[in-house]
C-alpha positions as CSV (number, residue, x, y, z in Angstrom):
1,X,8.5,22.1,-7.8
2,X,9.9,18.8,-9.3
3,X,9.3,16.0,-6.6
4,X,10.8,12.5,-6.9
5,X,9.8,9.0,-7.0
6,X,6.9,8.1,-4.5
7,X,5.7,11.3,-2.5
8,X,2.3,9.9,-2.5
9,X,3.7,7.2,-0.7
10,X,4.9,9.4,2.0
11,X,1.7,11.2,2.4
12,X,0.0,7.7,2.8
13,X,2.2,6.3,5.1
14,X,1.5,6.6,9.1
15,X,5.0,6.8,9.9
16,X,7.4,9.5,10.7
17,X,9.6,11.1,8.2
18,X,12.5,12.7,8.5
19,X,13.5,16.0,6.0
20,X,16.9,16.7,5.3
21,X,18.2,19.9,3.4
22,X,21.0,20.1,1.5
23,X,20.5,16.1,1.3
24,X,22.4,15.7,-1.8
25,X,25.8,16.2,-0.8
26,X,28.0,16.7,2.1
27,X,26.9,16.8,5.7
28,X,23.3,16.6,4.7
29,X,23.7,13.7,2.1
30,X,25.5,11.9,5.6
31,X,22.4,12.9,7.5
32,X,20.0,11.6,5.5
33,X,21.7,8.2,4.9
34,X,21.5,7.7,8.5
35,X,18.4,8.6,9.3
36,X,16.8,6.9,6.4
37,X,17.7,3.2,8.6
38,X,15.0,4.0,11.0
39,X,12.6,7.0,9.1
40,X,11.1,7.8,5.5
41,X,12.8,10.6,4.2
42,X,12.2,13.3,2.0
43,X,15.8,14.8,1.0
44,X,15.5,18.3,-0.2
45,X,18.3,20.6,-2.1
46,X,18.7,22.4,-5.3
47,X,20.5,19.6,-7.7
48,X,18.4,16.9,-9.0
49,X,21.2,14.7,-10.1
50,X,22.6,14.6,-6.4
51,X,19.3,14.5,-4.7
52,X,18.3,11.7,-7.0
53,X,21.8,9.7,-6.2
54,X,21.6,10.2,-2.4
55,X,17.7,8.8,-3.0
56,X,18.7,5.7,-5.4
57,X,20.7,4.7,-2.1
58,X,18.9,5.3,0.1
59,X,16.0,3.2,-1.7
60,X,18.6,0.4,-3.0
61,X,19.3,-0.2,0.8
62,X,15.8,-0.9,1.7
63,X,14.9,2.6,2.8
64,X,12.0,4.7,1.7
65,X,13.0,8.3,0.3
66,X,12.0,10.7,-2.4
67,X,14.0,14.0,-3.4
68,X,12.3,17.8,-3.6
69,X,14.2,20.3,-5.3
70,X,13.6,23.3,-3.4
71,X,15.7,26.3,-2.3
72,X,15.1,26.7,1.8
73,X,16.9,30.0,1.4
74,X,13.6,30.9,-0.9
75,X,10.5,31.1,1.4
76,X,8.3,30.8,-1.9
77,X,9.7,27.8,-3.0
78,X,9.7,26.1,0.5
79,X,5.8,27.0,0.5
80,X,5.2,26.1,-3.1
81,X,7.3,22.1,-2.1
C-alpha cells in the first residue's frame, strides 16, 4: 500500500492519532481537518491526489498527517495498510 509523507513519524510519536476514512473529500475530508487541530492524523481513502491535498493542509496549517490509500470496504487491503 502507498503511504504518504512521514508514517514513521506517527509510529514514533507518543501521541494519539486520529484515522479518518474517506479523508479526501467530503464529510471525511471535513473530519479530518478538524480533528487534525488537536491529533495526528492518518487520512485514509482510495485517491491519492485528494488524500494528498487534504494532507498538504492539513500539514501547511501546522498539523501532522500522512495519507494511506486503502479501500476499508477491502479487508485485505485494510490488513495489508
Amino acid at each position: 500500500m502507498p503511504v504518504g509523507r512521514g508514517a514513521e513519524t506517527l509510529n514514533r510519536k507518543a501521541e494519539r492519532v486520529a484515522v479518518v476514512t474517506g479523508g479526501g473529500s467530503g464529510i471525511g475530508r471535513a473530519i479530518a481537518l478538524r480533528l487534525a487541530a488537536t491529533y495526528r492524523t492518518a487520512v485514509v481513502g482510495r485517491t491519492p491526489a485528494s488524500l494528498e491535498a487534504t494532507v498538504a493542509e492539513i500539514n501547511a496549517g501546522g498539523g501532522d498527517a500522512i495519507w494511506v490509500r486503502s479501500d476499508i470496504s477491502n479487508e485485505r487491503e485494510i490488513i495489508e495498510a
